[in-house]
Each structure stands twice: as C-alpha cells, then as structure tokens.
N, CA and C of each residue as an Amber inpcrd file, in Angstrom:
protein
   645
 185.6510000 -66.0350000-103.8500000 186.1810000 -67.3500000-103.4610000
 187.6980000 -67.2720000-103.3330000 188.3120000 -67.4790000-102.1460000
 189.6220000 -67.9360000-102.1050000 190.3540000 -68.8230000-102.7650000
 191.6950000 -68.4990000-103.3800000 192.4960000 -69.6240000-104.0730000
 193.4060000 -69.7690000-103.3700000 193.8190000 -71.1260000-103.2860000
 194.7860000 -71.9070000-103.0240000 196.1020000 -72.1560000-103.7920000
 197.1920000 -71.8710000-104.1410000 197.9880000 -72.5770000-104.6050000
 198.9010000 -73.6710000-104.3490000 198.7460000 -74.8810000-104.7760000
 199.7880000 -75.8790000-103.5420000 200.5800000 -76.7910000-104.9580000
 201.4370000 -77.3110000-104.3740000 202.2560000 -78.2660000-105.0910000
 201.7900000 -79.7850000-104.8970000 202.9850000 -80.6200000-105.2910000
 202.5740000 -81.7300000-104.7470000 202.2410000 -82.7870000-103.2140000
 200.9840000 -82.7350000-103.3080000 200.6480000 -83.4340000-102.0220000
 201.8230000 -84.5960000-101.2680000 202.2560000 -85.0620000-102.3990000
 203.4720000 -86.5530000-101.7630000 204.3190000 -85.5820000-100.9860000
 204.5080000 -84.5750000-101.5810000 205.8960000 -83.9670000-100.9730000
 205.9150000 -82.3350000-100.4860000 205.0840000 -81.6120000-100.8510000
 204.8670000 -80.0320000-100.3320000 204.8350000 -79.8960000 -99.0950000
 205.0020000 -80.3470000 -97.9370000 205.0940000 -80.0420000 -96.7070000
 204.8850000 -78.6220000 -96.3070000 205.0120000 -77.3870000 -97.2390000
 204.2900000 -76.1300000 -97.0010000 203.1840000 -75.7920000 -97.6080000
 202.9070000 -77.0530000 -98.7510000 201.7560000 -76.5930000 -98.9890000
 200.2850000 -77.1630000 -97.9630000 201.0130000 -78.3120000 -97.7910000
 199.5790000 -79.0720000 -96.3210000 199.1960000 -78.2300000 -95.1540000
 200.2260000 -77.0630000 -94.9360000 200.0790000 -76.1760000 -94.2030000
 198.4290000 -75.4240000 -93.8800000 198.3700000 -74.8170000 -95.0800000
 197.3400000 -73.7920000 -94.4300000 196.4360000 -74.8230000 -95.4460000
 196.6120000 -75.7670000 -96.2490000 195.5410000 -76.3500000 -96.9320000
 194.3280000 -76.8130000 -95.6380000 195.5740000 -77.7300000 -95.1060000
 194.8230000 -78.4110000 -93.7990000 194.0710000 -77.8430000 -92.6160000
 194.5360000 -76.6920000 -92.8490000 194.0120000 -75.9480000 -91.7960000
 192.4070000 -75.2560000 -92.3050000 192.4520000 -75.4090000 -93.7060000
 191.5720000 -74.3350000 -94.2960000 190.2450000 -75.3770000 -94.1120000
 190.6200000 -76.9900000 -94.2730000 190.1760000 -77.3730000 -94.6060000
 189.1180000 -78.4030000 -93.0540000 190.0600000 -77.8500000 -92.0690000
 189.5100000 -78.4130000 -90.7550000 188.1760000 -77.4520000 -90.4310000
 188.6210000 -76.0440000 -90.2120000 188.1130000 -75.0730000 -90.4800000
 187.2170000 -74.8500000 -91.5220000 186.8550000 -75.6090000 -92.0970000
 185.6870000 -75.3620000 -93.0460000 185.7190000 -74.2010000 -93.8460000
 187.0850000 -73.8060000 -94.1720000 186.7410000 -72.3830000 -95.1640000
 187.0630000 -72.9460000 -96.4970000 185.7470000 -71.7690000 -97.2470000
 185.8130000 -71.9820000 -98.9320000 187.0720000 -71.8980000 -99.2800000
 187.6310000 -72.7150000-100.3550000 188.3760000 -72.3770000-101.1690000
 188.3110000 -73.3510000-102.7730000 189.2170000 -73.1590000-103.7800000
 189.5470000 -73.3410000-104.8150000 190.9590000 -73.8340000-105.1220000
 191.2990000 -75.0120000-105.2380000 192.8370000 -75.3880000-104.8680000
 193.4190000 -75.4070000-106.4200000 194.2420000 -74.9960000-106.7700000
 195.0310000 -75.2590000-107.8910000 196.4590000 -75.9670000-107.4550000
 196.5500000 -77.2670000-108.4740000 197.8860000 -77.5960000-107.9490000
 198.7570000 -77.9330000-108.8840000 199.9710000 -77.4330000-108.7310000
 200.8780000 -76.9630000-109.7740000 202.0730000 -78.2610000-108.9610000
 202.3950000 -79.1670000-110.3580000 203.4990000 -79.8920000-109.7800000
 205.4070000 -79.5070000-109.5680000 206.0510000 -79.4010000-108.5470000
 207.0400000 -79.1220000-108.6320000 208.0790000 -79.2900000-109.4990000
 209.0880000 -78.9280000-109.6840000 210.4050000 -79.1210000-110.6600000
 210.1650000 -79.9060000-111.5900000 208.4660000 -79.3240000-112.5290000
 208.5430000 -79.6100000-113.7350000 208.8920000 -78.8040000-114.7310000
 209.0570000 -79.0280000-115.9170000 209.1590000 -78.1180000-116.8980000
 208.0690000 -77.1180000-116.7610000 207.8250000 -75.8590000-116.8300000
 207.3050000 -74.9020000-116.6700000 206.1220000 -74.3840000-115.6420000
 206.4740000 -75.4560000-114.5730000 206.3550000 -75.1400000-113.3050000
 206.5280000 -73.9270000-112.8330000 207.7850000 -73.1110000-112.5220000
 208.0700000 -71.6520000-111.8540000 207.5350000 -70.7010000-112.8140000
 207.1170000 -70.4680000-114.0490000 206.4470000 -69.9850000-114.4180000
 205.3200000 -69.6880000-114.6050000 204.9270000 -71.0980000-114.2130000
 203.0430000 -70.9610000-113.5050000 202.7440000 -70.3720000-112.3020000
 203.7560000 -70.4640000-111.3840000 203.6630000 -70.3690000-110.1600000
 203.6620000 -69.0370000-110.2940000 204.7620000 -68.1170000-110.3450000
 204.9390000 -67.1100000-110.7210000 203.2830000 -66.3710000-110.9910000
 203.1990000 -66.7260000-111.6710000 201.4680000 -65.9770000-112.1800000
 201.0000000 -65.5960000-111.1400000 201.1780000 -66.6560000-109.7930000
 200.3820000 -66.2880000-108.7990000 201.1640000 -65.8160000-107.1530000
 202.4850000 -66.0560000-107.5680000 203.3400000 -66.0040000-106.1200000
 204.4890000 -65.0020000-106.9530000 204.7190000 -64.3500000-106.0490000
 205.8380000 -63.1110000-106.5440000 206.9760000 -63.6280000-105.9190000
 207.2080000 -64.8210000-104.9170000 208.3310000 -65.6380000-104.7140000
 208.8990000 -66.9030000-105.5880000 207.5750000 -67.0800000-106.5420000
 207.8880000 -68.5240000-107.2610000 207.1110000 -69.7170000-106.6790000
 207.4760000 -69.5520000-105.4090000 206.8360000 -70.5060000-104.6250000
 205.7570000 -70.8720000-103.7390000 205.1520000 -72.3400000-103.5710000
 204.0770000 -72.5940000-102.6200000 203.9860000 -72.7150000-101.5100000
 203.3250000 -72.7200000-100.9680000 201.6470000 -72.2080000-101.0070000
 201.6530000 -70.7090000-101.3660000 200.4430000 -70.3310000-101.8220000
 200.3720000 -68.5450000-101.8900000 198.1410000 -68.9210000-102.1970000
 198.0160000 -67.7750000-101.2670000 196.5620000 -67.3930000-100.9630000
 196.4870000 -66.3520000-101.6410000 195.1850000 -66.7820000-102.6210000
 194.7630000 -65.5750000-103.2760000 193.7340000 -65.0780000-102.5070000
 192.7590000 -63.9480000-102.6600000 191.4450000 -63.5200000-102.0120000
 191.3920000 -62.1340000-102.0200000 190.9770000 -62.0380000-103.1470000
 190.3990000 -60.6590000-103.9490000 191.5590000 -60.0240000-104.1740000
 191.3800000 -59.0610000-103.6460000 193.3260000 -58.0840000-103.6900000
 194.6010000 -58.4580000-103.0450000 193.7210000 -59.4290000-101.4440000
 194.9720000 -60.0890000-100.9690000 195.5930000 -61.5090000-101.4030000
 197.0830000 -61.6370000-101.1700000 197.8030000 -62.0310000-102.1450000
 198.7280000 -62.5060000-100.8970000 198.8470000 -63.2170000-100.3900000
 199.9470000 -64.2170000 -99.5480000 200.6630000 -65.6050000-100.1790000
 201.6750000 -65.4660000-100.0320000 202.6390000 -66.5390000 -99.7840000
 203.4020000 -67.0370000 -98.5030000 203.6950000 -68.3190000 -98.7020000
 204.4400000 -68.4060000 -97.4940000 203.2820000 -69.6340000 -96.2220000
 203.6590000 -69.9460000 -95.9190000 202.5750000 -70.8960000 -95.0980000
 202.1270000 -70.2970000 -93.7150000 203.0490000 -69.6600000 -92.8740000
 202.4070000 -69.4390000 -91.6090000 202.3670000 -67.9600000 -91.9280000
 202.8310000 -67.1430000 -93.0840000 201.5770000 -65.7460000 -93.4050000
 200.1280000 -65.8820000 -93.8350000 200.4300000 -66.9750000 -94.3080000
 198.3700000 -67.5650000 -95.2260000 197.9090000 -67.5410000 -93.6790000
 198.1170000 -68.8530000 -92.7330000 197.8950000 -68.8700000 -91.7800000
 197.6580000 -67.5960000 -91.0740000 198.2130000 -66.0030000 -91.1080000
 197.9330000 -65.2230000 -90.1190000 196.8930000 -64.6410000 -90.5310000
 196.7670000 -64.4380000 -91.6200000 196.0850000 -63.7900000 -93.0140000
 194.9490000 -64.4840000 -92.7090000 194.3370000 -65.5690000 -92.5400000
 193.2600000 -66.4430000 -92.3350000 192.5890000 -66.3930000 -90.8730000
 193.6310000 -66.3030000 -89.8920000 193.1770000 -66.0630000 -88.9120000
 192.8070000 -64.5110000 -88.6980000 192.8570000 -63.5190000 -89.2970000
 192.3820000 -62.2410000 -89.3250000 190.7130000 -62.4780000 -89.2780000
 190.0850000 -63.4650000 -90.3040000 188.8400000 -63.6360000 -90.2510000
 188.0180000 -64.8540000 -89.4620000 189.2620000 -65.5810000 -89.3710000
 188.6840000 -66.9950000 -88.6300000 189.4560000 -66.8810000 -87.0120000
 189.8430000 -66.2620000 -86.2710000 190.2490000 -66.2990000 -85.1100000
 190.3790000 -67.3220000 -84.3520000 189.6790000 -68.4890000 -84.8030000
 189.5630000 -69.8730000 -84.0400000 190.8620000 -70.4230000 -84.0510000
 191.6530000 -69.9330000 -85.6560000 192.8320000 -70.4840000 -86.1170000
 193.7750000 -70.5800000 -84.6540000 193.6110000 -70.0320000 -84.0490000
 194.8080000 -69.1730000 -82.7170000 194.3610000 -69.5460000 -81.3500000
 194.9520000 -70.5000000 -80.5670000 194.0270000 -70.7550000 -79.2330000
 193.7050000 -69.2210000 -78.6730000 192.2600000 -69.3810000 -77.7340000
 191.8240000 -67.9680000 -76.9860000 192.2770000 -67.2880000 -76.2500000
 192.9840000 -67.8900000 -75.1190000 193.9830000 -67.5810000 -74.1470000
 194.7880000 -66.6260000 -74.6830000 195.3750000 -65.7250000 -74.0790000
 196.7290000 -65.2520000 -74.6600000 197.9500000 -65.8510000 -74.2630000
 198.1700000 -66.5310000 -72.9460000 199.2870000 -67.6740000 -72.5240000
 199.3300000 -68.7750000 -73.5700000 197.9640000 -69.1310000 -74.0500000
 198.5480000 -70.4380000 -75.0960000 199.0300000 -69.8620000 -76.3490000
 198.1550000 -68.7210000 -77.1110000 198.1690000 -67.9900000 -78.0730000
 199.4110000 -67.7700000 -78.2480000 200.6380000 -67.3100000 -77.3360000
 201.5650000 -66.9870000 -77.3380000 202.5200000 -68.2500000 -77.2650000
 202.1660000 -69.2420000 -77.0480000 203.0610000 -70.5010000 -76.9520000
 202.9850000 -70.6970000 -78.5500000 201.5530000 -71.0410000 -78.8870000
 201.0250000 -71.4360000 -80.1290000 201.9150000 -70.6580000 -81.2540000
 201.8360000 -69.4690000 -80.7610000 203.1730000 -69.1440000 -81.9020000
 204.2860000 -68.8490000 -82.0300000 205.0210000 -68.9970000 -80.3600000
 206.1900000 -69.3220000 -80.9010000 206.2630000 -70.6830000 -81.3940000
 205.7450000 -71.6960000 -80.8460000 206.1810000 -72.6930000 -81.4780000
 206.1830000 -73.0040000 -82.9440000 205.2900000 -72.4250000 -83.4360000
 204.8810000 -72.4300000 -84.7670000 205.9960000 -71.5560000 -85.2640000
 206.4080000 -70.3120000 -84.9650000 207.6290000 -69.6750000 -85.6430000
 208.9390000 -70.7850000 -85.3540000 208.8410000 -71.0670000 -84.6350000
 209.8230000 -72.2660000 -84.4580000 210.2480000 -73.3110000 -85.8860000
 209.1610000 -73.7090000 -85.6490000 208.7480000 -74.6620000 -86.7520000
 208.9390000 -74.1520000 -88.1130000 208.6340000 -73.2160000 -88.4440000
 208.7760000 -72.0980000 -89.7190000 210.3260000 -72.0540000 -89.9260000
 211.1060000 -71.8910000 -89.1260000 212.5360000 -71.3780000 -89.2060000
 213.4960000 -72.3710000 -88.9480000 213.1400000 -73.2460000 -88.2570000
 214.1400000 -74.5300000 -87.6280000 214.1780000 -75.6630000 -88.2590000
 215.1010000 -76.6980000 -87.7420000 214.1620000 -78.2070000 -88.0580000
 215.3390000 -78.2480000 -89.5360000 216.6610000 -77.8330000 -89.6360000
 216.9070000 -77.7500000 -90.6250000 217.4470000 -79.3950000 -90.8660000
 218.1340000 -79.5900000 -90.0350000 218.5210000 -81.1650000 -90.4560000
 217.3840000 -82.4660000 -90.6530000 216.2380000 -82.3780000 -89.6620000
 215.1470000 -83.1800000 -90.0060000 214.5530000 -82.8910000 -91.6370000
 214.1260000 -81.4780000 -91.8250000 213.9840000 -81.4640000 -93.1750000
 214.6290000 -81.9330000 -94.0170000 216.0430000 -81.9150000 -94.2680000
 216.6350000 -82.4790000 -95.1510000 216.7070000 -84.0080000 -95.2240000
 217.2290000 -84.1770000 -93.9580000 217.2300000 -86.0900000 -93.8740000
 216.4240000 -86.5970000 -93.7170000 215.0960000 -86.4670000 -93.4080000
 213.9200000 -87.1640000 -93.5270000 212.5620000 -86.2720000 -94.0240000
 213.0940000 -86.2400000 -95.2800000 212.2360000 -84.8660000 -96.0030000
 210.5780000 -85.3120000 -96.4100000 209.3410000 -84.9820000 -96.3780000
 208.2810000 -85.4170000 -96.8740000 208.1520000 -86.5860000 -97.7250000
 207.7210000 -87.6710000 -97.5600000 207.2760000 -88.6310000 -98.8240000
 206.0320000 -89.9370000 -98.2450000 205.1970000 -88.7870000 -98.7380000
 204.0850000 -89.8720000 -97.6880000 203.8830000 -91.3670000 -98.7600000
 204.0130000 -91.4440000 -99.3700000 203.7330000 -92.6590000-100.3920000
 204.8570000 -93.7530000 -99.8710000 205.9920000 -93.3870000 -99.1500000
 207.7710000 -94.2750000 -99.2680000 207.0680000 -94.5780000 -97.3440000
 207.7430000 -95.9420000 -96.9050000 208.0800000 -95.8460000 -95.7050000
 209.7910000 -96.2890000 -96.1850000 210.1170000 -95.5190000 -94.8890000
 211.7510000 -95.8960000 -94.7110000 212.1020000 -95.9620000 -93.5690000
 211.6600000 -96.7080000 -92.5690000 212.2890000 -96.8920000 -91.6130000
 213.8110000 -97.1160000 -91.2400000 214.4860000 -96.4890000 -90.4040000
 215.8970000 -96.4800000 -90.4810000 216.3960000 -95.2990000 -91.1030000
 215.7320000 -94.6950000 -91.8300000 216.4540000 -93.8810000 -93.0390000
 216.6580000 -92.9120000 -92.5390000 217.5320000 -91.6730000 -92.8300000
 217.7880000 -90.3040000 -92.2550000 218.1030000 -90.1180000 -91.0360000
 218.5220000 -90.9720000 -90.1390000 218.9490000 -91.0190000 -88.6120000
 220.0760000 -90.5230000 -88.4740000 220.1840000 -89.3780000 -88.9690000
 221.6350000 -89.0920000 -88.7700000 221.4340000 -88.1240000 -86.8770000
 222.8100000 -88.3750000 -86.2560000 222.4230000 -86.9370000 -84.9010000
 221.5630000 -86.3510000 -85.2130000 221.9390000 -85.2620000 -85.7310000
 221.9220000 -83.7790000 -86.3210000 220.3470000 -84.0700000 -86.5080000
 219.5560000 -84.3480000 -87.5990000 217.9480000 -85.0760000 -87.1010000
 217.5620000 -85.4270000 -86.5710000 218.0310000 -86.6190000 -85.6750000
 217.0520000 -86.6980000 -84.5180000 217.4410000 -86.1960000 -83.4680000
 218.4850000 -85.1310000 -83.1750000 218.0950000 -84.0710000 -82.0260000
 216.7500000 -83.0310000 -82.1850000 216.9130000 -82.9160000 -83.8420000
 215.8360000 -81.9620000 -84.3830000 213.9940000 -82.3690000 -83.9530000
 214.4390000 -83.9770000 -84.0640000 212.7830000 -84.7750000 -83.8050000
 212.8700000 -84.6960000 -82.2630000 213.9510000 -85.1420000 -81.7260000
 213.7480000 -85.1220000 -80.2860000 213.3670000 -83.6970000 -79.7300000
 213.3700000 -81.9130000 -80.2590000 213.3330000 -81.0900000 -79.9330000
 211.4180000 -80.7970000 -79.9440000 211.1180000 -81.4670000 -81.3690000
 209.7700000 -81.5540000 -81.8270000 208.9980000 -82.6410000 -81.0390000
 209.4150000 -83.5130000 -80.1840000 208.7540000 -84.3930000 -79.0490000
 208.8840000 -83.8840000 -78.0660000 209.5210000 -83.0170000 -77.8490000
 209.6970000 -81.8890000 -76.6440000 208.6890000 -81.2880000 -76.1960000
 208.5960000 -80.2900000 -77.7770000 207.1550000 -78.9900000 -77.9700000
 205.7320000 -79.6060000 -77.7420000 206.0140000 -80.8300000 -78.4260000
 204.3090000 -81.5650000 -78.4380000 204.2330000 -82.0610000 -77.0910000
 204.7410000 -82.5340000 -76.0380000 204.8640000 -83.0070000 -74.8930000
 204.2900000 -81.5170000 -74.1150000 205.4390000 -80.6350000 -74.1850000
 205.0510000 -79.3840000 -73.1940000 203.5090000 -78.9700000 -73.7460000
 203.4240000 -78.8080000 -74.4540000 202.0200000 -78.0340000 -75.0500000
 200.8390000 -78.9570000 -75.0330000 200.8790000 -79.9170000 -75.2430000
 199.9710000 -80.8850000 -74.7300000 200.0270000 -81.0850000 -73.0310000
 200.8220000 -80.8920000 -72.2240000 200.9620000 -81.0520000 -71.0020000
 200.2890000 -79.9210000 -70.3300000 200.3910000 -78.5270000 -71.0450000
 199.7550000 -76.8730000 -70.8510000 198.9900000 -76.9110000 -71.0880000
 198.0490000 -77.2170000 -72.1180000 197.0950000 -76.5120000 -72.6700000
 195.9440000 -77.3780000 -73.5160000 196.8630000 -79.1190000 -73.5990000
 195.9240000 -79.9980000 -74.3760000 194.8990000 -80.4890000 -73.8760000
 194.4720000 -80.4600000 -72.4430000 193.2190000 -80.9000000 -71.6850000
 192.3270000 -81.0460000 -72.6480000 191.5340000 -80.1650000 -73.3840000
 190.4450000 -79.9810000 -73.8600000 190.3070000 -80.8930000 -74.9410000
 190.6510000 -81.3130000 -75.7950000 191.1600000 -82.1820000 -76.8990000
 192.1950000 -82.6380000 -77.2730000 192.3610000 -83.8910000 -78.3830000
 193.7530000 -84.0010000 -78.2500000 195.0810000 -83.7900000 -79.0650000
 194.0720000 -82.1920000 -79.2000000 195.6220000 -81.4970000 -80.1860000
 196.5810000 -80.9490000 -79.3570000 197.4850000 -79.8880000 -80.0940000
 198.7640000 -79.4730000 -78.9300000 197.9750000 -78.2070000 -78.1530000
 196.8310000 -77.6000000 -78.4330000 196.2350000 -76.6290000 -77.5420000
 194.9400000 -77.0910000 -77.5130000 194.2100000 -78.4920000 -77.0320000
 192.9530000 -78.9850000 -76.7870000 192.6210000 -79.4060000 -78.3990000
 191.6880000 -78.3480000 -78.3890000 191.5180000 -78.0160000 -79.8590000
 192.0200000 -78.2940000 -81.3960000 192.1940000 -78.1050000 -82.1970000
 192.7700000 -77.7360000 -83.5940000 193.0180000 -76.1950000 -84.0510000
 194.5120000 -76.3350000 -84.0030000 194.8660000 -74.6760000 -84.1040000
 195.9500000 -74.5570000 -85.2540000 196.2960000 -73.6250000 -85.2210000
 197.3830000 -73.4730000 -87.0140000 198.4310000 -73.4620000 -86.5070000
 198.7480000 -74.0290000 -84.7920000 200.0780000 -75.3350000 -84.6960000
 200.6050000 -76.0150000 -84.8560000 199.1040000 -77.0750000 -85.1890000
 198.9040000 -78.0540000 -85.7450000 199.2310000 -77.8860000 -86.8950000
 198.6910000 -77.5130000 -87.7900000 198.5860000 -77.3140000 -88.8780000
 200.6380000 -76.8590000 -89.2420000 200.9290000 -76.4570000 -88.7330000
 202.4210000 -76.2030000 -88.9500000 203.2060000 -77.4570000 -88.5260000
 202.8830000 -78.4650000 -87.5430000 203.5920000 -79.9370000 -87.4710000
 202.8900000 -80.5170000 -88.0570000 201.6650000 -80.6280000 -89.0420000
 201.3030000 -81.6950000 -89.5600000 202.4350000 -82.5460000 -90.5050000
 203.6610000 -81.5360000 -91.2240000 204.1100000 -82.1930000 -91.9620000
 205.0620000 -83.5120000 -91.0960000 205.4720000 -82.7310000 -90.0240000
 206.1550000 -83.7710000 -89.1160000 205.9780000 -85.0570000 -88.5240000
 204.4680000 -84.6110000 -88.2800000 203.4270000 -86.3060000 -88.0890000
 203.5850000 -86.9540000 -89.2050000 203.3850000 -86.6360000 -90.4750000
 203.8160000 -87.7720000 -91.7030000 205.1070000 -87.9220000 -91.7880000
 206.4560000 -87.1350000 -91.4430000 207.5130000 -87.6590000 -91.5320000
 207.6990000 -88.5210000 -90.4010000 207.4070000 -88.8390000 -89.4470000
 207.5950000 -89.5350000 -88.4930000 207.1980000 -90.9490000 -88.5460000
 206.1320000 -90.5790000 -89.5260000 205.3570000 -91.9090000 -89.6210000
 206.0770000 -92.2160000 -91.0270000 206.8310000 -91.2910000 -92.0940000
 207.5250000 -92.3690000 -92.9920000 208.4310000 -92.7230000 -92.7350000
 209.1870000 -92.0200000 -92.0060000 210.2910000 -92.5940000 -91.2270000
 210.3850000 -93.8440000 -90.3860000 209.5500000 -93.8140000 -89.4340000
 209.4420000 -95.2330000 -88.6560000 209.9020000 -94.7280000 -87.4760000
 209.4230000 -93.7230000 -87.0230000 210.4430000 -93.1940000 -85.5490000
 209.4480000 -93.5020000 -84.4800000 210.6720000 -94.0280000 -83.5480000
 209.2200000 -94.3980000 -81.9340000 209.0640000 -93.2960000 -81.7710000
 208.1840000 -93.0350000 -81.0710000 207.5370000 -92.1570000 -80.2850000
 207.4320000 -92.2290000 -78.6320000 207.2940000 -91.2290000 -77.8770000
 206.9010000 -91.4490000 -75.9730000 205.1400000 -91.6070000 -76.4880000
 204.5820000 -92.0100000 -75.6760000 203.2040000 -92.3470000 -76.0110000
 202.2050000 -91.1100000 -76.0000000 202.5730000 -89.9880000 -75.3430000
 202.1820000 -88.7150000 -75.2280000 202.1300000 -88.2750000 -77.0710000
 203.0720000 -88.7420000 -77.2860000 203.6350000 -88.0240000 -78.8170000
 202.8460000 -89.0770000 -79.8270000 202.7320000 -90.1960000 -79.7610000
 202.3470000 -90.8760000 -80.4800000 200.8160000 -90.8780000 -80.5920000
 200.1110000 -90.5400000 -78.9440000 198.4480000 -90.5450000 -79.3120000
 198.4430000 -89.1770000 -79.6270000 199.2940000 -88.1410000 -80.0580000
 199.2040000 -86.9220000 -80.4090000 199.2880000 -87.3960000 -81.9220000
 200.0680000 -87.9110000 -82.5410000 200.2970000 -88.1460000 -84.0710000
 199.0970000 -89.0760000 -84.4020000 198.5880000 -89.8210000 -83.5010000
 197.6360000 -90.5330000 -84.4040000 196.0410000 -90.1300000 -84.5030000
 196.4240000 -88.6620000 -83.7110000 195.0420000 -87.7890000 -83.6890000
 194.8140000 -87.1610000 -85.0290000 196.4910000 -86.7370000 -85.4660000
 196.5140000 -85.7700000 -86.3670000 196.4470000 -86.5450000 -87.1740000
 196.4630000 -87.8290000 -87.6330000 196.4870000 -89.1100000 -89.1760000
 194.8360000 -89.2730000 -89.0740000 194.1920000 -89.2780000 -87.8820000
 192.8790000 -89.6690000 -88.0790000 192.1410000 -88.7150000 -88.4460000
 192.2060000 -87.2770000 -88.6750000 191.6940000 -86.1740000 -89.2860000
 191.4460000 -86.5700000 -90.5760000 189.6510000 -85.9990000 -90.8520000
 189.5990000 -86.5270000 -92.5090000 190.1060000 -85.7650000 -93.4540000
 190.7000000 -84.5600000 -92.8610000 191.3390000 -83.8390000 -94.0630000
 192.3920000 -84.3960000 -94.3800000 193.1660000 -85.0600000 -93.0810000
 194.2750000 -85.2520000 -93.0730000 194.6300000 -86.6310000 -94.1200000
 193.1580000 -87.5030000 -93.6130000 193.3960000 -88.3700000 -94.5720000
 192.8380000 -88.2550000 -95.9830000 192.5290000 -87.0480000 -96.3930000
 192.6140000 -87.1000000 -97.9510000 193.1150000 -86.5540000 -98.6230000
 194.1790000 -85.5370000 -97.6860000 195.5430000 -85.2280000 -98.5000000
 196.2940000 -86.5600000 -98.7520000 196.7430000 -87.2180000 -97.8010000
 197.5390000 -88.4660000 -97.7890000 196.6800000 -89.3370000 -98.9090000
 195.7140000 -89.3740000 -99.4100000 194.6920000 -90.4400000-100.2290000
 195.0690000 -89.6200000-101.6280000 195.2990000 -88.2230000-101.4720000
 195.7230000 -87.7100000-103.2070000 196.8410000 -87.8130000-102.9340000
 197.7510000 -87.6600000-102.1080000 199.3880000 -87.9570000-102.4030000
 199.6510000 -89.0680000-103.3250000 198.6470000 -90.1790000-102.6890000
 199.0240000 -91.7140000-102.9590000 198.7470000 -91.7910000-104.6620000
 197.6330000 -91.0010000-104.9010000 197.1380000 -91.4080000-106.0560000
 197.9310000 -90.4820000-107.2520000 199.2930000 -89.4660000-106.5170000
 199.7950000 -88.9970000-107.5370000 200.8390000 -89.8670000-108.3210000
 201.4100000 -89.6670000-109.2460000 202.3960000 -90.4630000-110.4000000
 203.8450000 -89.8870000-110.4470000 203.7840000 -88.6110000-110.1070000
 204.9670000 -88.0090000-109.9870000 206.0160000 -88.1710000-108.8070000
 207.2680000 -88.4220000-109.9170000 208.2450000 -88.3810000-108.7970000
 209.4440000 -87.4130000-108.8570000 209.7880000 -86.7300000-107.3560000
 210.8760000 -85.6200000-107.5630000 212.2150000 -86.6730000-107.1290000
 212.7940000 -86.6840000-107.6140000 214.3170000 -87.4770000-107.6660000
 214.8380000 -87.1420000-106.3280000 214.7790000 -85.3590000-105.9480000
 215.4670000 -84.6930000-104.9590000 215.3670000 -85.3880000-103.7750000
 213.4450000 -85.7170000-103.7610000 213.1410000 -86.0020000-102.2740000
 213.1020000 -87.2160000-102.3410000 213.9090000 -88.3590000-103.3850000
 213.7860000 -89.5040000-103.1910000 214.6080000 -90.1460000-102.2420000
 215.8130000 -89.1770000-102.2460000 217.5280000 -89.7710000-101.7740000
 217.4190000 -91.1400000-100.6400000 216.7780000 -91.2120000 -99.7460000
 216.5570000 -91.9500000 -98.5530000 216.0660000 -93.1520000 -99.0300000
 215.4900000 -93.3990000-100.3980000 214.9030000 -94.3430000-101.1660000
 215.5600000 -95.4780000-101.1530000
C-alpha cells in the first residue's frame, strides 16, 4: 500500500497536489497528515521525507518528495496521469514545470486558505500579472487540447492537479475570471475529491499565523 504524507489541507497547496490526483485516479493509498509549524512537526516529517517537507510518497523502497516528482513517479504506473499525445504531453508539462517553479508573487500574496474569503486582498501588480499569466495557460490549453472534457487537456491530467491549488486561491481571493477560465475553475471545485479536501480543510482547527497575513 502506498503512503501519503501531506500537511494541512487549509493550507498545503503541495500537498493537494498529487493527493488529488491520486485520488481522481483511483489509486490506493494511506494518507498520514502531519500538521505544519507545530511543535515537533519537522521531526515527524523527517521520519519520512529526507527534505523535511510535504508531500513525500512512500511505496515499498520508493521514497519521493516533492509534488510534481510523486506525480512522475505515479505516472510511471498510471500513464493516464499525462495526456496521450506527445504535442499535449509536452505542453502538459511544461506548464506544469511552470507552475512548480514560478508564480512567486501570487504565492506569497494570495497564499492558500480555503476556509478565509478575502476578496480584494493580495492585489498587489507583481500577483496579478502572476494570475493573469495563469489565465493565459488555462485559456491556451483549453483552446489546444480541451475539446474532449473540461479540463486543461479534455480529460483530468497531473496539470490539473498542479493548478488545483490556484483554482482555490482564486476563489479565496475573489478574482474575476474570462469565462473560459471560470467554467474551467468551476470544473475543478465540482470534483468530489476536490470537494472533500476543501470539506477536511474546513473541518480543521488549526491556524498558521504565516498564512493568515491577508486576514
């Protein structure tokens, strides 16, 4: 049986990563969830991540951390993870490395908190050029390749699964959307995985001070 390690649902934005994906995908797993910047938190984690940090996939000898390595690591056995094409396949991940590496000012100023709406909050430039870059990707890739369904490659792929955190910041944020982008985000909220991460976020008690600031 595969393990999971994830943090807190309100706020892990790498851990919804490959959770969500595991979990669209129908693969077994075992979730352990370890709450952030508590007292002896990095030492739990540790046990299971040689970075400290979440997400990290256990499964037998293999041992990943990191969200879009779980993701590659997963798609080794589930291939579905990855549109078929090699033209989308290859969009699918740059964009997704994109996403992995960028996005630095949206992260910070309008950081995960699915429990808070704040409309108005975090609008600084510097972020919403970052959101406007991410209404870009979902526009082109839905314009290429979304025919088939109405994710960013038809389907449900570990694209998705890499902007899911962005669909909930968007939506705690309060940001319009072009309507392309918006029946794209409300595909990804109507997912039942999607809605029962967001249903344990709600029901957690913990709060990180860090990611409150916008509060």
């Amino acid at each position: 049986m595969r393990t999971l390690v994830i943090g807190n649902k309100n706020y892990s934005s790498w851990s919804l990563r490959p959770w969500l994906a595991m979990k669209v995908l129908d693969i077994p797993f075992e979730e352990i969830r370890i709450p952030l910047y508590a007292p002896g938190s990095k030492e739990r984690i540790l046990k299971y991540s040689a970075s400290g940090k979440v997400p990290c996939l256990i499964d037998g000898p293999i041992i990943a951390w990191d969200s879009l390595a779980i993701l590659e690591v997963l798609a080794e056995t589930y291939p579905a993870l990855w549109p078929a094409a090699p033209s989308a396949r290859a969009l699918a991940r740059a964009v997704s490395a994109e996403m992995h590496s960028g996005f630095p000012q949206l992260r910070t100023q309008m950081s995960m908190n699915i429990r808070r709406r704040l409309p108005g909050k975090g609008r600084t430039p510097e972020a919403l050029a970052d959101a406007a870059r991410v209404q870009a990707i979902w526009s082109h890739c839905r314009a290429r390749f979304g025919g088939a369904g109405p994710y960013l490659f038809g389907r449900f792929s570990a694209a998705d699964a890499m902007y899911a955190p962005v669909v909930l910041r968007f939506r705690t944020y309060a940001l319009e959307l072009p309507e392309d982008c918006q029946a794209y985000a409300d595909a990804m909220l109507a997912l039942p995985a999607m809605q029962a991460w967001i249903a344990a976020a709600e029901r957690e008690e913990e709060r990180i001070e860090q990611f409150e600031q916008n509060a």
